[in-house]
C-alpha positions in Angstrom: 54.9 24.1 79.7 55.3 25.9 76.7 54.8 29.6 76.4 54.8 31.2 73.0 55.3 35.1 72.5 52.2 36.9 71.8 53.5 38.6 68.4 53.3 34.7 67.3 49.6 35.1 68.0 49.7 38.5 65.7 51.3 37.2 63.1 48.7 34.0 63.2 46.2 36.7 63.2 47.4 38.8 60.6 47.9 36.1 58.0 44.3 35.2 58.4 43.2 38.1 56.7 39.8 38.0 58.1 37.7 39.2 60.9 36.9 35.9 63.7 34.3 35.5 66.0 36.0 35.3 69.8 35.3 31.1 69.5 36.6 30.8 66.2 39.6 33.0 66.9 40.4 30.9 70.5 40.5 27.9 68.1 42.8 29.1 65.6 44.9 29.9 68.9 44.8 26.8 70.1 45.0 24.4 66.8 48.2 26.3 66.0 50.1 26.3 69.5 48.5 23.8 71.3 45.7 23.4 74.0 48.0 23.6 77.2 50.3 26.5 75.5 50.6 29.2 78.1 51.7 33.1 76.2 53.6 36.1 77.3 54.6 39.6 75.9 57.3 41.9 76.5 55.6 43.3 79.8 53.1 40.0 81.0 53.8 36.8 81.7 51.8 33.5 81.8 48.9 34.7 80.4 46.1 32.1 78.6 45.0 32.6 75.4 42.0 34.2 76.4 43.7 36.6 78.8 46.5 37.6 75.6 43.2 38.3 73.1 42.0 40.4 75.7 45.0 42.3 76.6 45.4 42.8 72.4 41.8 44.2 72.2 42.3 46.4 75.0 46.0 47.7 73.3 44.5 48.3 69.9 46.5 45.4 68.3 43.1 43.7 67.6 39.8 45.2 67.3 36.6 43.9 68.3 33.9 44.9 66.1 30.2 43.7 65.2 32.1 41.8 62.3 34.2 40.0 64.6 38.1 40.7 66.0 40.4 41.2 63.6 44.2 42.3 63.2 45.4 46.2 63.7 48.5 46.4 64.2 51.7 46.2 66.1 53.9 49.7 67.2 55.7 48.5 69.7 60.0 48.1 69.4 59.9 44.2 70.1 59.3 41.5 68.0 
């Protein structure tokens, strides 16, 4: 099984340019990379795509607002 680097997921994000709903956003996830992809990040491993959203929102890298989740940012060294 494939797993895919969650800074690919930022990047995805970022290019978008606009805020998603959670569905929406899972969707894009999956179109890109694939149903069955499994993603990791410099300090987690095998995570879904749900559990990498989730782990984003809760570091800052995306933010969950009324309008819908949408791209911060990035500070750490990797990627």
């Amino acid at each position: 099984m494939e797993s895919v680097h969650g800074h690919n997921v930022l990047n995805l994000v970022k290019d978008h340019q606009e805020a998603l709903t959670s569905d929406a956003l899972l969707a894009l996830i999956t179109d890109h990379f694939g149903t069955k992809t499994r993603y990791h990040t410099c300090s987690l491993r095998d995570l879904s795509a749900q559990e990498l959203i989730d782990q984003f929102v809760q570091k800052g890298k995306l933010i969950d607002s009324e309008n819908g989740i949408r791209y911060q940012g990035c500070c750490c060294k990797c990627g």
